[in-house]
BAVEXNU-236583 format. One line per 3 residues: for each residue x, y, z of C-alpha. Coordinates in steps of 0.05 Angstrom, whole numbers, plus 5000, padded with zeros to 4 digits. Example, Ala and Ser with C-alpha at 12.3 -4.5 7.8 and 13.67 -1.06 7.14 Angstrom:
<pts>
5246 4910 5156 ~ 5273 4979 5143;
</pts>
This chain:
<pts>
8381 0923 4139 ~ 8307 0926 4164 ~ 8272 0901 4096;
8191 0913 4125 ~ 8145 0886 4171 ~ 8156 0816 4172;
8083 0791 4206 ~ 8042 0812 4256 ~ 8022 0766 4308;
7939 0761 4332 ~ 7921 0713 4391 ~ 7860 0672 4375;
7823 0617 4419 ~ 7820 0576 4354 ~ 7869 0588 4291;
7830 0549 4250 ~ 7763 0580 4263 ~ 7797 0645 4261;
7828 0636 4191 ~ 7752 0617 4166 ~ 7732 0681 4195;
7783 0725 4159 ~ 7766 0681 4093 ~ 7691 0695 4104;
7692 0767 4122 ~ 7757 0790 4084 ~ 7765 0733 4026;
7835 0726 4058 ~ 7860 0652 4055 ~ 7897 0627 4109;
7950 0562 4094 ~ 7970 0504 4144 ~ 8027 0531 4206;
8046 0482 4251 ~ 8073 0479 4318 ~ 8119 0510 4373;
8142 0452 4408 ~ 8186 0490 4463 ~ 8135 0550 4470;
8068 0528 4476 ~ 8035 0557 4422 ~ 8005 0536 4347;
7985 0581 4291 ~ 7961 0586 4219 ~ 7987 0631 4169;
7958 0682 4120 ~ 8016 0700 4067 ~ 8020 0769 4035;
8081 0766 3995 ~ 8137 0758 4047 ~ 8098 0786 4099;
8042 0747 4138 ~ 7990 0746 4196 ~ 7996 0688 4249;
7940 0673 4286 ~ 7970 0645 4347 ~ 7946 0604 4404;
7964 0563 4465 ~ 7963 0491 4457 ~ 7995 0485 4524;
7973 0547 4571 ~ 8033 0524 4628 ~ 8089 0520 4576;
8066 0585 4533 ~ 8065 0624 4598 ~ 8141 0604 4600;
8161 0628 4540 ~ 8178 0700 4492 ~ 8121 0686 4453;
8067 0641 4491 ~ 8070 0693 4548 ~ 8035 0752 4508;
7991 0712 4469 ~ 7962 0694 4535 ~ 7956 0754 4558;
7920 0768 4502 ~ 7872 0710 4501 ~ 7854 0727 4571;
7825 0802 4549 ~ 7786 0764 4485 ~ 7843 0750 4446;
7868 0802 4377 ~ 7933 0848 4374 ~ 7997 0816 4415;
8060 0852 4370 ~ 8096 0857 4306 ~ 8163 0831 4278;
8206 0870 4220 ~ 8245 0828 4183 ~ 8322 0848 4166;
8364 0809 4122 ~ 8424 0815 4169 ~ 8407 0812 4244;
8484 0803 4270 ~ 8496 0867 4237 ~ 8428 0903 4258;
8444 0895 4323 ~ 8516 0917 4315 ~ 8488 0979 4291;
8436 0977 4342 ~ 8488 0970 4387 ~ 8479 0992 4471;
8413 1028 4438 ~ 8385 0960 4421 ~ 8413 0936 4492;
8336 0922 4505 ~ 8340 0869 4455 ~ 8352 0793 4475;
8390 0753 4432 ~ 8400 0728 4369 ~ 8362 0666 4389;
8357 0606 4345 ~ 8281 0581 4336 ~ 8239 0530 4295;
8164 0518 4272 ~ 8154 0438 4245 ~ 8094 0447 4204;
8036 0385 4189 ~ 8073 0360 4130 ~ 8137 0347 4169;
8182 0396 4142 ~ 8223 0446 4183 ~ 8216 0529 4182;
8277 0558 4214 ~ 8298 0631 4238 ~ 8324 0677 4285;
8306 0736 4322 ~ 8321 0779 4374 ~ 8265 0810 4423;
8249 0865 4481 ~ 8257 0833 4545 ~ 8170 0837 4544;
8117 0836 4480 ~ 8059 0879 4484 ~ 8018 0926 4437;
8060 0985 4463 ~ 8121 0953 4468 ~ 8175 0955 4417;
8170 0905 4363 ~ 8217 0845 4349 ~ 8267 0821 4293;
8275 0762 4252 ~ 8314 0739 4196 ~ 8287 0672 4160;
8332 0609 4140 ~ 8338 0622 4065 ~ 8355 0543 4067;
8301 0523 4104 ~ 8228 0514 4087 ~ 8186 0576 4073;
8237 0627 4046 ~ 8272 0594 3985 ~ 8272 0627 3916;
8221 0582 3891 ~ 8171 0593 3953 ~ 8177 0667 3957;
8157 0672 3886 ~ 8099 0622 3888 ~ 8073 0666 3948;
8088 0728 3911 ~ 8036 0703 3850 ~ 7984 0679 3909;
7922 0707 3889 ~ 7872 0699 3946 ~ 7796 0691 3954;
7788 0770 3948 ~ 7798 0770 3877 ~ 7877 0788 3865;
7948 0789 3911 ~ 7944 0825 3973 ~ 7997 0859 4005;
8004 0892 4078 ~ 8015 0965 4075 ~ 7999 1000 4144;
8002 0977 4208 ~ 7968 1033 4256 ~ 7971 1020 4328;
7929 1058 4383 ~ 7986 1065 4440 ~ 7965 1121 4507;
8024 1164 4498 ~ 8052 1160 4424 ~ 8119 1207 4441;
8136 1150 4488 ~ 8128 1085 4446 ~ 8163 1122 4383;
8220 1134 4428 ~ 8218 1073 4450 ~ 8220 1041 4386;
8273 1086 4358 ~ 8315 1067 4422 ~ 8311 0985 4410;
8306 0977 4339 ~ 8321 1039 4300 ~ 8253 1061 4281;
8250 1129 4270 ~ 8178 1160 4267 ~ 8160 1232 4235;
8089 1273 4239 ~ 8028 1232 4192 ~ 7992 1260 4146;
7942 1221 4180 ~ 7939 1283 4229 ~ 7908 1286 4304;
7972 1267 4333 ~ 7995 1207 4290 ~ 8068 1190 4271;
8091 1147 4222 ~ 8161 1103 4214 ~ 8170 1075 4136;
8205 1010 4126 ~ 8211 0987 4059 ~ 8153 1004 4027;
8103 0998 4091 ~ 8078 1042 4142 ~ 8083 1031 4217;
8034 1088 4246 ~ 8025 1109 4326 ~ 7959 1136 4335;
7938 1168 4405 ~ 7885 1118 4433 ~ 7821 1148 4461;
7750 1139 4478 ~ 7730 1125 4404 ~ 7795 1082 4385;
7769 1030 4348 ~ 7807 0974 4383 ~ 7882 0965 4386;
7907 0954 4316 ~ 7886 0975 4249 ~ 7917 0937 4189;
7914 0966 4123 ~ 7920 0914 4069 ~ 7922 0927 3989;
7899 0881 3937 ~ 7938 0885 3863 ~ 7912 0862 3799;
7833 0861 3823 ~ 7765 0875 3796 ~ 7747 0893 3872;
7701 0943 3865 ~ 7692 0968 3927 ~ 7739 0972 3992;
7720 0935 4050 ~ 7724 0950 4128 ~ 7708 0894 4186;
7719 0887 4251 ~ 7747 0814 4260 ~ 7796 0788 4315;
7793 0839 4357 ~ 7823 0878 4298 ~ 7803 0934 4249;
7821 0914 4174 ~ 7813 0955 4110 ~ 7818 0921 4039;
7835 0977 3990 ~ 7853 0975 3918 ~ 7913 0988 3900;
</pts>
């Protein structure tokens, strides 16, 4: 089953100077990532729980233009870089896309891939994707190596207890995307990976799909859309006073309390 949104993926000239951004602006730390050998592309990682952002680049422009992944993320760099896609996570992708079934035809795979991060050790998964990645195209879906690197017991809770620069844990709970026809991309993603969308309370046209306990919202984009992608993050167990808002990687973020 479709557990929540596994990461979402941001295209940045520079990781590393785009993980000191979000730590200066947001007090969101990023740790180490490590390489795509056969794509093209590097990232760093900022955990929130089991979900994460990657800030993604090309290390190799020619062999990222190749590949699932690289190919967006240059797109993206080439219009200034931010927003590329998302992934959900599902704890059984064999059977997802038996249920999925000639719905989920759209979808390529499963396909086997592999991260090797600076220390040497291996993070393992698999996925399955649309035949293209964009901001209005339907996400993708992975399911991580529970006996790999990353996404043992003892990991998941040491991430879980991760209490960042902010002042407490911070979790990802919205995801709102600015698409030009939202009846479109919600049928599209109901059509390749089972989302199904209903009328926000968010109003003005906005429809929201639930998966585990985050929100995945389609908001018509206009003149005065503020970018591409808004993400909505909550911080537990914090003497924040105040919620923040920035505009940072060609991305809207808002820190709220829980």
């Amino acid at each position: 089953m479709l557990t929540g949104i596994d990461h979402l993926v941001i295209a940045c000239p520079d990781p590393d100077s785009a993980a000191a951004e979000l730590e200066a602006g947001l007090g969101l730390r990023a740790t180490d990532g490590g390489h795509h050998a056969a794509l093209g592309t590097f990232n760093r990682l900022v955990w929130l729980g089991d979900s994460y952002i990657e800030l993604i680049g090309a290390w190799d422009r020619a062999l990222a233009e190749g590949s699932w992944i690289g190919a967006p993320t240059v797109r993206a760099l080439d219009r200034g870089g931010g927003f590329v896609t998302f992934a959900l996570a599902t704890d059984d992708l064999d059977g997802e896309l038996a249920r999925l079934g000639t719905a989920g035809a759209a979808l390529e795979g499963p396909t086997a891939g592999e991260r090797t991060r600076p220390d040497g050790r291996i993070v393992r998964w698999r996925l399955a994707a649309p035949l293209r990645l964009d901001p209005e195209e339907s996400p993708f879906l992975i399911e991580h190596d529970p006996t790999a690197t990353e996404w043992s017991g003892e990991e998941r809770a040491i991430r879980s207890a991760e209490v960042h620069p902010i002042g407490g844990r911070v979790r990802l709970s919205t995801l709102e995307i600015w698409v030009a026809a939202v009846s479109r991309v919600s049928l599209r993603h109901l059509r390749t990976v089972g989302l199904q969308y209903r009328p926000s309370l968010a109003g003005r046209g906005a429809r929201d799909a639930a998966v585990g306990d985050q929100t995945i919202r389609l908001r018509p984009a206009g003149e005065n859309s503020p970018g591409i992608a808004t993400v909505e993050l909550q911080v537990l167990d914090t003497a924040l006073e105040t919620d923040r808002e920035a505009e940072l990687l060609g991305c809207r973020w808002l820190v709220r309390r829980a």
